[in-house]
C-alpha positions in Angstrom: 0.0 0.0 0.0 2.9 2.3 1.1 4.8 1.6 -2.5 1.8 2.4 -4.4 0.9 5.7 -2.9 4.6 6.6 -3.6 4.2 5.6 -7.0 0.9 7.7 -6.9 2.8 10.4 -5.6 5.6 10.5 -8.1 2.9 10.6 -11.0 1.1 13.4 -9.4 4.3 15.1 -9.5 5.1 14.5 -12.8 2.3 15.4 -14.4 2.2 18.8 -12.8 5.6 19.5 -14.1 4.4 18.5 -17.1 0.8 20.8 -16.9 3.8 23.8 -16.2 6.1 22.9 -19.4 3.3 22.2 -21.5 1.1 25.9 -20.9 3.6 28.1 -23.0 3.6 25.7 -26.0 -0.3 25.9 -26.2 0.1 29.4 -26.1 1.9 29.4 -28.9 -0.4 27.3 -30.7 -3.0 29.0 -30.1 -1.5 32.3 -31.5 -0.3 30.1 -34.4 -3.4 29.1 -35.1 -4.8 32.7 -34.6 -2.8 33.9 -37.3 -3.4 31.0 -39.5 -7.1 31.7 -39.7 -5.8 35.8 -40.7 -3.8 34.0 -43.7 -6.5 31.7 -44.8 -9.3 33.7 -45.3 -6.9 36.1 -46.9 -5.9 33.6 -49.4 -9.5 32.3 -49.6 -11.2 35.3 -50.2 -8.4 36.2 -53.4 -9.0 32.8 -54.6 -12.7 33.2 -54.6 -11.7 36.8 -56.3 -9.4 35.6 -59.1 -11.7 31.9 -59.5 -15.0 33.5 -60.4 -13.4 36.9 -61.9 -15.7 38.9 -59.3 -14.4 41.6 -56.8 -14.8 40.0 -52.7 -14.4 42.4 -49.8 -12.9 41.0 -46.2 -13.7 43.5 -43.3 -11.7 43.0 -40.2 -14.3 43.6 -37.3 -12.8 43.9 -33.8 -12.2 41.9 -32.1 -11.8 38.9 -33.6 -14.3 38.6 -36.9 -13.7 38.8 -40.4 -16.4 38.9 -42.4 -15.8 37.9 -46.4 -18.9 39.5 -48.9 -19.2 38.8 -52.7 -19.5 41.3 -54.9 -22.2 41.7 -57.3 -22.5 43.9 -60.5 -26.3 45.0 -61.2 -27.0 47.5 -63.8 -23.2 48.8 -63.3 -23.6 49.2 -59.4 -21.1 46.9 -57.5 -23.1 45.5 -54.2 -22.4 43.0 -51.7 -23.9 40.1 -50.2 -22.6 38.1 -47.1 -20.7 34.6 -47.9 -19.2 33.5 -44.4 -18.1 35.0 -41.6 -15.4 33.6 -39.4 -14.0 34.3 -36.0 -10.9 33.8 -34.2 -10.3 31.1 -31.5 -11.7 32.5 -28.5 -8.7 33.4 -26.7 -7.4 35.7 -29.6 -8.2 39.3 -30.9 -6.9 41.8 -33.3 -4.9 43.6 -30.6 -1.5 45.4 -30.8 1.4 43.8 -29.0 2.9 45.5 -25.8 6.4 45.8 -27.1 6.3 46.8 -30.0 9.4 46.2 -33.0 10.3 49.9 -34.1 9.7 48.7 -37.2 6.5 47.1 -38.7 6.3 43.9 -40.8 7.6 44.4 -44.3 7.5 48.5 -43.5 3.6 48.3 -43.6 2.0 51.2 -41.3 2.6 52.7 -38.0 1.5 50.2 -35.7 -1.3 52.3 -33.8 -3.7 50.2 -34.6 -4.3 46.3 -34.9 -5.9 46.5 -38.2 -3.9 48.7 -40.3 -4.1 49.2 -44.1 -3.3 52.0 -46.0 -5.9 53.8 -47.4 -5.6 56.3 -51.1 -4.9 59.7 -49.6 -4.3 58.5 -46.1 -2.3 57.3 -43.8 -4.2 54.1 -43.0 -6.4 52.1 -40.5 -8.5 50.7 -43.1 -10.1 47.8 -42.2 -12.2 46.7 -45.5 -9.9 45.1 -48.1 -11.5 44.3 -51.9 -9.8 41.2 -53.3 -10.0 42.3 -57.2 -10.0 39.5 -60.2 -6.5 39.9 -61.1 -5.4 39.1 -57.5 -4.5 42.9 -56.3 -6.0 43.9 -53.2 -7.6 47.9 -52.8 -9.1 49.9 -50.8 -12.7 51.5 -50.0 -11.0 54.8 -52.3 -9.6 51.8 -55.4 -6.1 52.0 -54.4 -3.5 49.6 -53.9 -3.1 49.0 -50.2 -0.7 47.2 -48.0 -1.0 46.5 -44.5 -0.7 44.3 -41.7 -3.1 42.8 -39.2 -1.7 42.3 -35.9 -3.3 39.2 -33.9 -2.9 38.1 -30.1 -3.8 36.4 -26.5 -4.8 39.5 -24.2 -1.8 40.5 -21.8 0.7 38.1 -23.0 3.4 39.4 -25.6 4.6 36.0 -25.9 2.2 35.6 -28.1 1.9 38.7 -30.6 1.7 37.8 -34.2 1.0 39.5 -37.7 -0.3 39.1 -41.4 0.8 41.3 -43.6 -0.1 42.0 -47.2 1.1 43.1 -50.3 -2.0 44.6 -52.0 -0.2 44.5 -55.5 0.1 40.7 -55.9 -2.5 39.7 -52.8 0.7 38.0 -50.8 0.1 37.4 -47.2 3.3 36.8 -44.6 2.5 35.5 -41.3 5.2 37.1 -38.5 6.5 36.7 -34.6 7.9 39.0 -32.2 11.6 37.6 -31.5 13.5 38.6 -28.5 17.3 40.0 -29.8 19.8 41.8 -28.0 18.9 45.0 -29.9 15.4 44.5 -29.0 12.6 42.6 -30.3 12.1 42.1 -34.0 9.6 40.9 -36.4 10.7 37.6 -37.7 8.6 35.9 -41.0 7.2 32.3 -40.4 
């Protein structure tokens, strides 16, 4: 009896250290997947865009939904009607990280806010992107825009990442924070 509630207590032990290495790793799954969902409804709505050769607008709606519309042309007037909406796992939001990089994924913006696209005579903030038939992304004004959506867990910096988009060619590059000696820098992923 003694042997086996030592036994017992060396598994209880165990597993706790294991509950305590395990936490920061499903953070950061969590914040991958975050940004995954960002990067595939990107890429879904631009292949919708380019597959039926119709104009699709995304709008980022804080704090976690993106909502993709189709466009329509009647009589010459472009309108839109819903075709899915998606949100992001629960425990993440279009929020800005604490520390931020000085400098922004790819260059894109000025990191005051978490959705933040440029915008034709602007200086951005946009948060409506229409996904044309040739693959370029515009704005609400039918500009190119670039930009970069910023995605993470509230309070933990650990776990700050970003899309950002090339509104020329439609690319979208998902990014980390990385802790250097000169202070933390966006990395691509």
């Amino acid at each position: 009896m003694v042997e086996a509630c030592i036994v017992m207590g060396i598994l209880m032990v165990l597993a706790t250290g294991a509950v305590v290495l395990i936490q920061p790793s499903l953070r950061r799954a969590r914040s991958d997947a975050g940004v995954a969902y960002v990067i595939n409804q990107i890429r879904n709505a631009r292949q919708h865009a380019i597959a039926e050769r119709r104009v699709y607008e995304l709008d980022f709606v804080a704090p976690r939904t993106m909502n993709l519309q189709q466009g329509n042309n009647v009589n010459g007037n472009l309108t839109f009607s819903a075709s899915g909406s998606l949100d992001l796992p629960v425990v993440m939001q279009f929020q800005l990280p604490n520390a931020k990089p000085a400098t922004p994924p790819d260059g894109f913006g000025a990191q005051s806010s978490a959705i933040d696209f440029t915008v034709t005579g602007g200086n951005g903030g946009g948060a409506s992107l229409y996904f044309q038939p040739d693959g370029t992304v515009m704005d609400a004004q039918n500009g190119l825009t670039n930009g970069v959506v910023y995605v993470s867990q509230t309070g933990d910096a650990d776990t700050s990442r970003a899309v950002s988009l090339f509104g020329g060619t439609g690319r979208a590059k998902a990014w980390r924070i990385n802790q250097a000696a000169n202070g933390p820098q966006w990395v691509q992923e």
